[in-house]
N, C-alpha and C positions, 0 to 999 in steps of 0.2 A: 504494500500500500504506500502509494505517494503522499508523504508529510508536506504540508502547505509552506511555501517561504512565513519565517518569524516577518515579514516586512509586510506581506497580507494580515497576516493577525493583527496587527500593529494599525493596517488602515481601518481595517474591519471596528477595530475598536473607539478609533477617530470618529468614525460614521458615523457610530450610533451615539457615542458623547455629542457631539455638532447636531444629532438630533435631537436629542434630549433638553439640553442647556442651550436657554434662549440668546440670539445673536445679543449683543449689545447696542443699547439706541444710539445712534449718531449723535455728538456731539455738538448742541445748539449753539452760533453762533453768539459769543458776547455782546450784550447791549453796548452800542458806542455814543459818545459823547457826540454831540451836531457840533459841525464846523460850519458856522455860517460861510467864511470867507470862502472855501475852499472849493472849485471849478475843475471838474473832470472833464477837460480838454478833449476832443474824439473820444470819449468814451468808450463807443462799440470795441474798440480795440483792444478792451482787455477781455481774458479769460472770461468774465461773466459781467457782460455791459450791463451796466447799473446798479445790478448785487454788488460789485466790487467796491461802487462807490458810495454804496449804501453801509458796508460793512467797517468802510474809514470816516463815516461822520459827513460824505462832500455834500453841500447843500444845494449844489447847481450843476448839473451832467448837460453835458452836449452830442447831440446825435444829427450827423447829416443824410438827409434824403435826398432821392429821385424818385418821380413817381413815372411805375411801373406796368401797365396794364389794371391800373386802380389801385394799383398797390403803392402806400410812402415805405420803399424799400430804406434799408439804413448801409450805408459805405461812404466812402470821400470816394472812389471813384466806382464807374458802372462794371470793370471788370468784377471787383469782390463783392457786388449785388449776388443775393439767394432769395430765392422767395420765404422760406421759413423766417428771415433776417427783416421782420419791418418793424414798424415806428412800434405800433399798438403790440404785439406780441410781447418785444423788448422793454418796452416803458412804460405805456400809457396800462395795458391791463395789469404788471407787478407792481406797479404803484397804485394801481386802484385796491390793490388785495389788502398791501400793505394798509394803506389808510383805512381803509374799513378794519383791520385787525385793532393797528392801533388805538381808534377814537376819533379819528378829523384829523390827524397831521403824518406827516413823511417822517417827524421826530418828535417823541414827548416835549423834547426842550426846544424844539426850534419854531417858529411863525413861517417860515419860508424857507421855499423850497423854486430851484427855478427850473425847465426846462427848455435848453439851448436847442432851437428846432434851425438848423442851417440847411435852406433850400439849396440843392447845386445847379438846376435849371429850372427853366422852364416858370419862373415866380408866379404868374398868374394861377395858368393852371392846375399847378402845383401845389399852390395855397387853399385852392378851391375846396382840392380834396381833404386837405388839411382840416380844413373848416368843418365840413361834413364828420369828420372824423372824430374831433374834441369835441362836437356837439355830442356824442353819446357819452360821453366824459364829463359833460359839464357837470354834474353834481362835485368832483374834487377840483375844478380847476376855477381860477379865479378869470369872472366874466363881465362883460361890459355892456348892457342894454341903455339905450337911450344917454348913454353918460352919465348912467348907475353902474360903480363898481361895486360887485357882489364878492368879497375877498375868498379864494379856496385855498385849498392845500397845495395846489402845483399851479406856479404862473410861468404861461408858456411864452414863450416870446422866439419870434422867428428873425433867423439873420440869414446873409447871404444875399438871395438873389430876389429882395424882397418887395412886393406887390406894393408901396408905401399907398399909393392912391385908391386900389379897392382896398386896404385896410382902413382907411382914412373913412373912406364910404359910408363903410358898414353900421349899422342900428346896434345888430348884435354882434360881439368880438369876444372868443376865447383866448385870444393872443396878441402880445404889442410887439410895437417893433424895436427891431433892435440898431440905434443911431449909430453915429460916426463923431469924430472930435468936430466936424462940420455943424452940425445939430447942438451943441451945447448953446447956441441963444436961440432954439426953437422955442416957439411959443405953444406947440403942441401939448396937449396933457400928458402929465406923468403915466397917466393908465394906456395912453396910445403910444408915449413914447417912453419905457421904464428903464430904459438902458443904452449905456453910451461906451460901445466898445470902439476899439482901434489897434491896428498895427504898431507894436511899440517900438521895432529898428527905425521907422518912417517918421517917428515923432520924437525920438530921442537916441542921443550918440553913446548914452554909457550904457555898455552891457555885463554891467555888474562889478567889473574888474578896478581894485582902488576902490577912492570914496566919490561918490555921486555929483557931479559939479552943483555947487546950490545953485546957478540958475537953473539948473534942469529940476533940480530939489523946487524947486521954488514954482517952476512952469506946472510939474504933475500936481501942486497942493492945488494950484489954481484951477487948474481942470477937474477937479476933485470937487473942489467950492461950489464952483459953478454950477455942477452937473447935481448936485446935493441940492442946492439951494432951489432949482425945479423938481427934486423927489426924485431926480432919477440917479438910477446904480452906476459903477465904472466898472470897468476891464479891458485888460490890454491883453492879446493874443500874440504868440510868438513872442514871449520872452525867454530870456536865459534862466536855465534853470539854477538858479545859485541862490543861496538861501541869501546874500546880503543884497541882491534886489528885493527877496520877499520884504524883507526887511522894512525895505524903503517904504514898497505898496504898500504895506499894511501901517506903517506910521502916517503915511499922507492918506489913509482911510480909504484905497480902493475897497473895493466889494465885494469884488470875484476874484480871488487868482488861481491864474491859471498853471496847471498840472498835468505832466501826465504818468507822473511817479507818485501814486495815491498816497504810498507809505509815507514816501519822505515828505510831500508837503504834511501831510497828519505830524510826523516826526516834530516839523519846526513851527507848526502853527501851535498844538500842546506844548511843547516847551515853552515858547512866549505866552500863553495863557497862565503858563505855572510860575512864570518871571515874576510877573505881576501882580499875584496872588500878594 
């Protein structure tokens, strides 16, 4: 008679203990502290677009679209478009889950929450669909009838290639636009115009390196002022990533900074929150 290899025995015995004794539950991620300032640059492009930047406290994710056969696909370009990969899938439906789990917000400790919707073509029609689309969403998102703001949980705001005139238009708006340093003496509403982003190589020479020349020091506080003093938020796109820029933005009070190393902006924005304590 043929004895069994000791190494069957051995699994045989694995089997039925791994039957027996229940797996262990996965390990729920930890509640994170809200980073207001804190801007998830492309987002889609991490591991898990908007879980990731959900999971570092960011309070503002940006996702670029094209619309595709009715679909707001999300990529910076048409080659890395998937149909599984859209707007509502990615965002608009895990942020609805989330906000209903929670109570009415994206964070216990936060008021705001923003999403960076960057059209790549096509503005008009593009925004059309867009529209259509946050209307099934209005209950969390903050909305604009008659030039009544209804405040929500997720204010979306479109940048890019942006329809400024049919948004201007419209009665009803789930989204504002997103300006330029051109627009800081607009006289538009903060609810149509809530943010004043820009290219920071195009409007300033120091990129990070040494100490800040105070006129440049002096130039961002003024754009900062200005843009506050109408209610609307700042951000500058394409900067260096070195924590003694953040530095600067966050003393001259921009809004948003942007990131696309979740960790280490979280890193240096908690440390300066614990400086201060």
């Amino acid at each position: 008679m043929l004895r069994r290899p000791d190494s069957f025995l051995f699994l045989s015995i694995l089997f039925v203990f791994a039957a027996v004794v229940p797996p262990r539950a996965a390990k729920a991620e930890e509640p994170v502290s809200a980073l207001p300032n804190a801007h998830a640059h492309n987002d889609y492009y991490h591991k898990r677009p908007l879980l990731d930047a959900l999971a570092h406290g960011f309070c503002s994710v940006e996702a670029d679209v094209f619309l595709v056969d009715g679909q707001l696909l999300v990529g910076h370009a048409k080659f890395e478009l998937k149909p599984e990969r859209c707007l509502e899938s990615l965002y608009l439906s895990p942020l609805k889950e989330r906000i209903l789990k929670i109570g009415g917000r994206v964070y216990p400790d936060a008021d705001r929450f923003v999403l960076l919707v960057d059209i790549k073509e096509a503005g008009e029609k593009t925004y059309q669909a867009l529209h259509t689309l946050l209307a099934r969403y209005n209950d969390i998102l903050t909305r604009v009838e008659d030039g009544q703001v209804t405040p929500g949980a997720v204010t979306v705001i479109v940048s890019g290639d942006r329809p400024v005139e049919l948004m201007t238009g419209q009665e009803t708006r789930y989204a504002g636009i997103d300006g330029r340093l051109g627009d800081l003496d607009s006289d538009l509403p903060a609810h149509l115009l809530p943010l004043i982003s820009d290219h920071w190589g195009r409007n300033f020479r120091w990129q990070g390196l040494g100490p800040m020349p105070p006129e440049e020091r002096e130039k961002l506080r003024s754009i900062v002022g200005k843009a506050h003093e109408k209610g609307r938020l700042v951000r500058f796109w394409a900067i260096p990533h070195r924590e003694v820029l953040w530095a600067e933005l966050e003393a001259a009070g921009v809004d948003l900074i942007n990131a696309d190393d979740l960790p280490r902006l979280r890193r240096f924005l908690t440390r300066e929150v614990d400086e201060r304590q």
